[in-house]
C-alpha positions in Angstrom: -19.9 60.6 45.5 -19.7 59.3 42.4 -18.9 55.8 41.2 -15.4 55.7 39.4 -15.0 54.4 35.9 -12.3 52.9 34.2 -10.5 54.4 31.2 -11.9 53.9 28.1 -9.7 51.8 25.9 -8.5 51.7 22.6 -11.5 50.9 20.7 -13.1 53.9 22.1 -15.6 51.8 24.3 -16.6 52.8 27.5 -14.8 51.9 30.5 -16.9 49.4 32.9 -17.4 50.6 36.2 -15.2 48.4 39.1 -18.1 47.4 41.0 -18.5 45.6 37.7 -14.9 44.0 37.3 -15.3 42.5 40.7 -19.0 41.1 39.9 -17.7 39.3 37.0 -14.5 38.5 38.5 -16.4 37.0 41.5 -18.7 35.1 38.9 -15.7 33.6 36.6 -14.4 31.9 40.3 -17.5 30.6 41.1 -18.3 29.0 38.2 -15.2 27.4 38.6 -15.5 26.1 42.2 -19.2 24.4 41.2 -17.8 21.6 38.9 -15.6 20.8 41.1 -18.2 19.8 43.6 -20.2 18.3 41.2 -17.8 16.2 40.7 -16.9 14.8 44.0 -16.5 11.0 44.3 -19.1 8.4 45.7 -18.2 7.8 48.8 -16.8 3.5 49.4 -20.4 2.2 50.8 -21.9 3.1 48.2 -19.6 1.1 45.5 -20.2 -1.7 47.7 -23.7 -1.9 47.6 -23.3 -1.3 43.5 -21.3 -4.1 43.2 -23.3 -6.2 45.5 -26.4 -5.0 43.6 -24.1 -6.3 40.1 -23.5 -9.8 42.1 -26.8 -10.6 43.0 -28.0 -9.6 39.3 -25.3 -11.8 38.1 -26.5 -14.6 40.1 -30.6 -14.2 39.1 -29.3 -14.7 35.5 -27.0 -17.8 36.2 -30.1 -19.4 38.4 -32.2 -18.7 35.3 -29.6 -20.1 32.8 -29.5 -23.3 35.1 -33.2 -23.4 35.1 -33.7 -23.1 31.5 -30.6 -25.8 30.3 -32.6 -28.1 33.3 -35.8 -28.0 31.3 -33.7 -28.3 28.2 -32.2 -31.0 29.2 -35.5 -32.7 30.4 -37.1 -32.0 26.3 -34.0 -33.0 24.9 -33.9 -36.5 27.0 -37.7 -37.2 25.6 -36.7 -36.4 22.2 -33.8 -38.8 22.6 -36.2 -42.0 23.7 -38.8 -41.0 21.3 -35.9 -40.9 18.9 -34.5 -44.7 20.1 -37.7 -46.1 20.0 -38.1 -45.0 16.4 -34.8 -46.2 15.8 -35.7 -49.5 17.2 -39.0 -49.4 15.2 -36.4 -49.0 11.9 -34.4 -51.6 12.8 -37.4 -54.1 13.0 -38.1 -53.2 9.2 -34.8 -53.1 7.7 -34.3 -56.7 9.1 -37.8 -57.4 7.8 -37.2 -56.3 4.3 -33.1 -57.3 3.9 -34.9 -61.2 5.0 -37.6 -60.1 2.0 -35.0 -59.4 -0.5 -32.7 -62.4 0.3 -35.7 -64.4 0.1 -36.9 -63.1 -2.9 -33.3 -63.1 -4.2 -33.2 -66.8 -4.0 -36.6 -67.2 -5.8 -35.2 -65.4 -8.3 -32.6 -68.1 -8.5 -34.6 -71.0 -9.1 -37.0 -69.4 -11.8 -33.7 -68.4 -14.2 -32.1 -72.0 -13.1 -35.4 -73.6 -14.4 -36.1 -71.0 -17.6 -32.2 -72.8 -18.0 -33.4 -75.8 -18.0 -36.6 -75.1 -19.8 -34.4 -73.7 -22.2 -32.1 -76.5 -23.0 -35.1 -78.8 -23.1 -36.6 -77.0 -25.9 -32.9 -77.0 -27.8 -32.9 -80.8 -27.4 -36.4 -80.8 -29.0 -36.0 -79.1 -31.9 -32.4 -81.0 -32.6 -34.6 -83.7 -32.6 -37.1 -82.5 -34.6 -34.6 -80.8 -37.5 -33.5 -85.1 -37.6 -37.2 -86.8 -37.8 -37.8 -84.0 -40.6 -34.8 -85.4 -42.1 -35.8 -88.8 -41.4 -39.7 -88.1 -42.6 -38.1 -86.3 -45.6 -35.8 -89.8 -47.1 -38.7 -92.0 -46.2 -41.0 -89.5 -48.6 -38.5 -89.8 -51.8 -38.5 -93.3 -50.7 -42.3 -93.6 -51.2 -41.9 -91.6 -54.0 -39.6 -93.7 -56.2 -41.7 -96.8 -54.9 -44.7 -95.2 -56.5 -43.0 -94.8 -59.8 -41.9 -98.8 -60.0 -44.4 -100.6 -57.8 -44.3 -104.2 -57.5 -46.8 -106.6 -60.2 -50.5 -107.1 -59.1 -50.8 -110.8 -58.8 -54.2 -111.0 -60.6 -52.2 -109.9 -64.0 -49.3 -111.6 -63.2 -49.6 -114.8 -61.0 -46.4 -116.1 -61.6 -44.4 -113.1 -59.7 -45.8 -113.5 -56.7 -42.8 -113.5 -54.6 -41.8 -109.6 -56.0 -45.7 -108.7 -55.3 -45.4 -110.3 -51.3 -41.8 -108.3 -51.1 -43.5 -104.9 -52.4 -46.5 -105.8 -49.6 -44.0 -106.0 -47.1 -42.1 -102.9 -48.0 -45.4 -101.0 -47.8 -46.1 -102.0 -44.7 -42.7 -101.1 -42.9 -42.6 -97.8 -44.7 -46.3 -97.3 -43.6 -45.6 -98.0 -40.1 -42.7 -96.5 -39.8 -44.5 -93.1 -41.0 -46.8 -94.0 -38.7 -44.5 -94.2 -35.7 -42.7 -90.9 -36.7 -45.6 -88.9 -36.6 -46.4 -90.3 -33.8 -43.0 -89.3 -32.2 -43.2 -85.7 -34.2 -46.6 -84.6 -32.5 -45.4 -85.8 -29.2 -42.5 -83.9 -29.3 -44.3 -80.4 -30.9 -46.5 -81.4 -27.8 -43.7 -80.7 -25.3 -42.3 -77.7 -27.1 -45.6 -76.0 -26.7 -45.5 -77.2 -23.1 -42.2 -76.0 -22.3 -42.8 -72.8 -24.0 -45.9 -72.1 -21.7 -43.8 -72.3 -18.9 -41.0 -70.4 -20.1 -43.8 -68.0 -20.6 -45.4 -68.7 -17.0 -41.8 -68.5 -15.5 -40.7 -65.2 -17.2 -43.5 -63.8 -15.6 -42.6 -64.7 -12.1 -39.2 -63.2 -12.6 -40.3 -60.0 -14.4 -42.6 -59.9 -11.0 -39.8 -60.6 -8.7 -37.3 -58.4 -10.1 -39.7 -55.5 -10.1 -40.3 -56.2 -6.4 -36.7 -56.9 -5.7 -35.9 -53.1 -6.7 -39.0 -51.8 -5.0 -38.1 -53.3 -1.8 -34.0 -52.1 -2.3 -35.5 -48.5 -3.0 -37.6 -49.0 0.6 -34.5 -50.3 2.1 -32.7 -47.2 0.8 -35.5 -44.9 2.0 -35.1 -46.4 5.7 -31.8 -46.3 6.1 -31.3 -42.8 4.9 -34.1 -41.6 7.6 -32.3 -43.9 10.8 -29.0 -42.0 9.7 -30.8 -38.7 9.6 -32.0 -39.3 13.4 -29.0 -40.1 14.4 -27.0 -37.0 12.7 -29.8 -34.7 14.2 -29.8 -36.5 17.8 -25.4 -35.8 17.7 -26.2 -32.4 16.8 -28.6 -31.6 19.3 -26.2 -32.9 22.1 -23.5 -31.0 20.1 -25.5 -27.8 20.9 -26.3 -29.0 24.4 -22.5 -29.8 25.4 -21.5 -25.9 24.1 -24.4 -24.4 25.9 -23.5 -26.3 29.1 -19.9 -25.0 28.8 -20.9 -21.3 28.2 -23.0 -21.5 31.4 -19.8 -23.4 33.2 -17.4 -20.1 32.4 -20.1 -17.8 33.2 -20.6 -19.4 36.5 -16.6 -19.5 37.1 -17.0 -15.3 37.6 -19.6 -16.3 40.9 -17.9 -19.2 42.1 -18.0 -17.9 45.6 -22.1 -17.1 45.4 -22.5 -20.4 43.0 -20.5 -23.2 45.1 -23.3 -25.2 46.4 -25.8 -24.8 43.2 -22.4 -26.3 40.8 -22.3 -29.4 43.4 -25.8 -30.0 43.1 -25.9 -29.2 38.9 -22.9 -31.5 38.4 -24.2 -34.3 40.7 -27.7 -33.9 38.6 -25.5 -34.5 35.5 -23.6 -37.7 36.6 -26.4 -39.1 38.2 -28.0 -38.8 34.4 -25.1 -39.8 32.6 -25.0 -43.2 34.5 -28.2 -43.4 34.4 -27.9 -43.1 30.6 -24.9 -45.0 30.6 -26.7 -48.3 32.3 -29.8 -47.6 29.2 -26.8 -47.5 26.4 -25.1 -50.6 28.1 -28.4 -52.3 28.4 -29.0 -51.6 24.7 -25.6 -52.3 23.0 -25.8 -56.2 24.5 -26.7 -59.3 22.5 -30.2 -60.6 23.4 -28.2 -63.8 23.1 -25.3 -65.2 24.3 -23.4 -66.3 20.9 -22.2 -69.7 22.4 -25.7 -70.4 22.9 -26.3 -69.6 19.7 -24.6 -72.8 17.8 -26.8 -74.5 14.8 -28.6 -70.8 14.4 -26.7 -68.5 13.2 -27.7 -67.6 9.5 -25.3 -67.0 6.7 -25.2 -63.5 6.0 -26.1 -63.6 2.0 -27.8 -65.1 -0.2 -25.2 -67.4 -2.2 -23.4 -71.1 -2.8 -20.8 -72.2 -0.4 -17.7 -72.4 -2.7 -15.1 -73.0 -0.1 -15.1 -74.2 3.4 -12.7 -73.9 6.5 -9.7 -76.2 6.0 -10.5 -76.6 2.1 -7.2 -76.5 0.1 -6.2 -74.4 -2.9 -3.2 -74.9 -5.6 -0.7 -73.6 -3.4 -1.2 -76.2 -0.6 -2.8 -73.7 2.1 -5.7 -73.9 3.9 -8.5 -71.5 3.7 -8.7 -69.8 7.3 -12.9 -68.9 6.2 -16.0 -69.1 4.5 -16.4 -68.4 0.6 -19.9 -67.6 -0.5 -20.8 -67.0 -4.1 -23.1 -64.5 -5.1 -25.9 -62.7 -7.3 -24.3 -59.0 -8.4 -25.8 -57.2 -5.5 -26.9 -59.2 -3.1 -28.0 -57.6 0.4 -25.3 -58.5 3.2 -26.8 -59.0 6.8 -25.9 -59.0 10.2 -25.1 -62.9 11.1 -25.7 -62.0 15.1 -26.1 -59.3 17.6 -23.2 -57.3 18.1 -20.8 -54.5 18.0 -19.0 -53.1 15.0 -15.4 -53.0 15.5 -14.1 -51.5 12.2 -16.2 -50.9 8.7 -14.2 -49.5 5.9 -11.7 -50.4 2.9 -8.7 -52.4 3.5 -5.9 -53.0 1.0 -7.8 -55.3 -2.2 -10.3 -57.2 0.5 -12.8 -54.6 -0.6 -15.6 -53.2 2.0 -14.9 -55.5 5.4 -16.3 -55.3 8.3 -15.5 -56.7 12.1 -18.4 -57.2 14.1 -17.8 -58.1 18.3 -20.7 -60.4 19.3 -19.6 -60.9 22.9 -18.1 -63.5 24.5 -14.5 -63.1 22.8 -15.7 -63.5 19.2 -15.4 -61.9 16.1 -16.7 -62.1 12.9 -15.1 -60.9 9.8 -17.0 -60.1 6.4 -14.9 -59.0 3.5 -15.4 -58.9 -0.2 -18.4 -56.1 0.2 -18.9 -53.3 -2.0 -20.9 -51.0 -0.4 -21.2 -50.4 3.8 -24.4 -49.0 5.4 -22.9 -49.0 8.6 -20.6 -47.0 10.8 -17.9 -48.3 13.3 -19.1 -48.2 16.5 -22.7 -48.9 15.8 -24.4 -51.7 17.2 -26.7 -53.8 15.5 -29.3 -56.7 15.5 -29.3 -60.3 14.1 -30.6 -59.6 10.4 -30.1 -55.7 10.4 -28.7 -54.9 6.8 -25.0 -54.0 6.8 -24.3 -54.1 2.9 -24.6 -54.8 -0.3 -21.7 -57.0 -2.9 -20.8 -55.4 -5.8 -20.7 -56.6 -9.9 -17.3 -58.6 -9.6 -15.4 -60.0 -6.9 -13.1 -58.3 -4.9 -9.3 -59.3 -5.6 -8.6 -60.3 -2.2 -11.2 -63.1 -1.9 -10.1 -65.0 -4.7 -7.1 -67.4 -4.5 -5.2 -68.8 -7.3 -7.4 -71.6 -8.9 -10.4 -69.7 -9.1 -9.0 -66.3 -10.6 -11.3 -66.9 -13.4 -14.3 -65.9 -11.1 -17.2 -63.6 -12.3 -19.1 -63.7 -9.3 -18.9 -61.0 -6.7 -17.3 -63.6 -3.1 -18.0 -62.6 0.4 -15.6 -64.3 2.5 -16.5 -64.8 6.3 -14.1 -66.0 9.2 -15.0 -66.5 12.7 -12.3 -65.6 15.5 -12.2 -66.7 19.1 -9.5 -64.2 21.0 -8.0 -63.1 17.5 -8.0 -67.2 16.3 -9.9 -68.5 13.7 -11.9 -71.5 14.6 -14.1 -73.3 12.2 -17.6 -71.6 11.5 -19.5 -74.9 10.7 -21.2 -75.7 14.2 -22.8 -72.3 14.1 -24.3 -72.2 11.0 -28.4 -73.6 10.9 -28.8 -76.3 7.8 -26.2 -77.8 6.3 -24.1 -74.7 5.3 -24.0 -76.1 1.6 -25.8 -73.8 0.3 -26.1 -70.0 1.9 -30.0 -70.0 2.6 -31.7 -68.3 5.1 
């Protein structure tokens, strides 16, 4: 029998058979039916083991993290003792060359105090010899109108003897006296040439010392610029350190459970290191001497005279509480003693001060500065450069009968638990003069 067709429909294509429709039909629901089981869900062991599988991947790359910061930590910790050792290294050559330049400071010193003194030598010497010309000059019209009237020979006239004897003795004073002025007038060119050989010889020196002065500032400059630079790049390598350390910390947070026992022993590893570089800072931030042990040594800090003393009075009846020092424009400031710097900065007209803590309840203060090398907070050595004065001194160091002062003044007190005690047992010499 045969197969029946559908009707054809409007198009006027040919009907499919029905065996057909229900192929297709048949088809259409099965393709339906296969996504879906394609599409079934895992069943729940196999999410755990996925997210076990994500744990223990988490954990391999927080073990390798710590691993890697450990090592980092062990190179950064050699580059910080290479890095103190060449800071103590600088520090041996800045207290070095700030004891060169004082030194040669005060060389400088003497040689324009005695090109002074040449000096006003040679003034007195030609005042002196502007008068014998003077002198030489009335003795020569002198001679001159004695030649044009001399006295009688007594061999044409006898019988004026007593006018020829007189004109005898004339000649004979005038002649000596000549004598005795030229005498005088070479000795004194004598010393002028003298004097002006040494000016020469000392003008030298200085030229010399000024142009090694400056050297040795540049050097100075040079030094202290590169023991900054170590410092800045030390701070930002444990800047860098500290954020990485804090990054692995929150990563580690997500595992505490897995990471419990590998935190305790990571954060024991770190205090035991911080102590441990704790007792090294400590160690290094002490004074190698006790400062009451250190009375008759201490030097002043500058180069200078001693204008004013503890206890000295002024015009308005009070009593200086410090130490004035007068000095060159300039002048390198020092470190009188080991310590730590309390405060370096500006304060109110006192210019550039600075509080150093040298143990033991003490305190020095330096004011009057015009330029700080230092930070607060950094400690350093007995003779380790800390500044330099300026051109003029600062307002605040002056009091009322000495307003009049060119010369740039750093004033110094001494404290013991915020008193101030008189410095003069401390300081080696005399403390007349601010030599080192």
């Amino acid at each position: 029998m045969p197969v029946s067709t559908c009707r054809s429909g409007s198009g006027g294509r040919p009907a499919l058979p029905y065996a057909s429709v229900w192929l297709l039909a048949g088809l259409l629901s099965l393709g339906t039916v296969l996504p879906a089981f394609a599409q079934t869900p895992t069943s729940g062991e196999d999410q755990t083991s996925a997210e076990e599988q994500l744990k223990k991947q988490e954990l391999e790359a927080i073990n390798q993290e710590l691993a890697d910061r450990d090592a980092k930590q062990a190179e950064l910790q050699a580059r910080i003792k290479a890095l103190e050792e060449e800071s103590a290294e600088l520090s041996k050559k800045l207290v070095a060359l700030a004891s060169n330049i004082q030194t040669r400071e005060g060389a400088i010193t003497a040689a324009e105090n005695r090109l002074q003194g040449y000096d006003e030598q040679a003034r007195k010497l030609k005042k002196r010899l502007t008068e014998r010309y003077d002198y030489l000059a009335e003795l020569l019209a002198g001679l001159q109108r004695f030649e044009r009237n001399p006295p009688p020979a007594l061999a044409v006239r006898p019988d004026d003897a007593l006018e020829a004897v007189r004109g005898a003795i004339i000649m004979g004073n005038v002649t000596g006296a000549l004598k005795q002025e030229a005498d005088a007038l070479s000795a004194d060119l004598a010393n002028l040439v003298d004097l002006r050989e040494k000016m020469l010889r000392e003008g030298q020196v200085l030229e010399e010392n000024v142009s090694s002065l400056e050297k040795e500032r540049q050097e100075i400059a040079a030094l202290l610029a590169e023991k900054q630079k170590l410092v800045a790049a030390t701070s930002a390598e444990l800047g860098e350190e500290a954020k990485r350390a804090k990054e692995l910390a929150a990563k580690a947070a997500s595992l505490k459970d897995l990471l419990g026992k590998l935190e305790s022993e990571r954060i024991a590893r770190i205090e035991r290191q911080k102590e441990e570089e704790a007792k090294a800072l400590a160690a290094q931030m002490q004074p190698q001497i006790p400062f009451t042990r250190n009375k008759g040594k201490v030097n002043f800090p500058v180069q200078g005279s001693v204008i004013r003393q503890y206890g000295d009075q002024n015009s308005l009846g009070t009593k200086s509480q410090g130490v004035s020092i007068a000095t060159r424009a300039g002048a390198q400031v020092t470190a009188p003693a080991d310590g730590s710097i309390k405060y370096a900065g500006s304060f109110r007209s006192y210019g550039e001060i600075l509080i150093l803590d040298v143990g033991e309840g003490y305190h020095i203060l330096l004011a009057g500065l015009d330029k700080l090398t230092v930070q607060t907070g950094q400690f350093v050595r007995d003779g380790e450069p800390v500044g330099t004065m300026g051109k003029d001194a600062a307002r605040a160091t002056l009091v009322s009968d000495r307003m009049g002062e060119a010369q740039p003044i750093l004033y110094i007190e001494f404290r013991k638990n915020s008193d101030t005690i008189d410095p003069a047992p401390w300081w080696s010499g005399t403390g007349r003069e601010a030599r080192r």
